[in-house]
N, C-alpha and C positions, 0 to 999 in steps of 0.2 A: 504494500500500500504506500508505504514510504518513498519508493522509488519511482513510483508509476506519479506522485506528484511533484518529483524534486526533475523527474527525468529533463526537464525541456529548462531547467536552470544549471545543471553541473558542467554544461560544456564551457557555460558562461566563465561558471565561478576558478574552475581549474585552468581555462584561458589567466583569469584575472591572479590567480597565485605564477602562474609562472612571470609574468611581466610586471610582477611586482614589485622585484628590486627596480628594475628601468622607472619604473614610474614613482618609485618615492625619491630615487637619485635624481630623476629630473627636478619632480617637485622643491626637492632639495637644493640643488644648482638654481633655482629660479630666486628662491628665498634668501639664499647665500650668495650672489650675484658678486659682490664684492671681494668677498673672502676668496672664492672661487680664481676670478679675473687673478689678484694679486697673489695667488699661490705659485701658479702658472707664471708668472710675470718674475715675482722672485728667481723659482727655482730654471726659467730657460732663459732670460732677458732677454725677453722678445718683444716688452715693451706694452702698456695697455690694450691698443687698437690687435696686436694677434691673438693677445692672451683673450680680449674679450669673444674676437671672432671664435676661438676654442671653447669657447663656455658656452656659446649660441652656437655652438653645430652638435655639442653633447645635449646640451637641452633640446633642439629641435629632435634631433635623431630620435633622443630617448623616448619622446611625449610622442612627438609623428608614429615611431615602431609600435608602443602600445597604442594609441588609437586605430592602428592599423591592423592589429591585431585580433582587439577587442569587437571591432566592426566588419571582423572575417574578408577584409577589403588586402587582396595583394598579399598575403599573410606570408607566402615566400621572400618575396623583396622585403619587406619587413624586419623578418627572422634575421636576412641579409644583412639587413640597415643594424640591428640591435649588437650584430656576431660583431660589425665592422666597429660600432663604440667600444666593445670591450675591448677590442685590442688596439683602438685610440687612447683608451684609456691608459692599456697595458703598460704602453710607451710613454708615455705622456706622465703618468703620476709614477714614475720608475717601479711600476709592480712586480714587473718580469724578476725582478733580482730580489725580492722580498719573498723568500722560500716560503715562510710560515704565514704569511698575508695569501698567495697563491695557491698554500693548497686546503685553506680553509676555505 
């Protein structure tokens, strides 16, 4: 009985946990906009205007992937868009050489 009412919401909700780190890190980068820009900025001096374009193409990527996701629209390119910020990211916040960050 339980399933026969939940059946036509699960695909939703298990949609909604996988892309859910992407969507509270966007959120996140949205509300940290600052700290973000100047972390980036710091650690490559690259200067405000790249550091910011890098915090507007992780935000967009992030938000655009889950909505694209969640609204079954293109859901490949998507997956795509999401795979391609983690390893922006990888690069970017030096994670690759943080053993114990990377394989938690």
């Amino acid at each position: 009985q339980f399933l026969r009412v939940t059946k036509q919401y699960l695909p939703h909700v298990a949609r909604l946990c996988l892309i859910s780190t992407f969507l509270e890190d966007g959120i996140r980068m949205w509300f940290q906009w600052s700290e973000q820009r100047d972390y980036i900025d710091s650690t490559w001096s690259c200067g405000y205007f790249l550091a910011s374009i890098f915090v507007f193409i992780n935000l967009f990527g992030q938000l655009s992937g889950c909505i694209l996701v969640l609204s079954r629209n293109f859901v490949q390119y998507a997956c795509f868009g999401l795979f391609g910020i983690i390893a922006l990211q990888t690069i970017a916040y030096s994670i690759l050489w943080d053993l114990k960050f990377l394989m938690r």
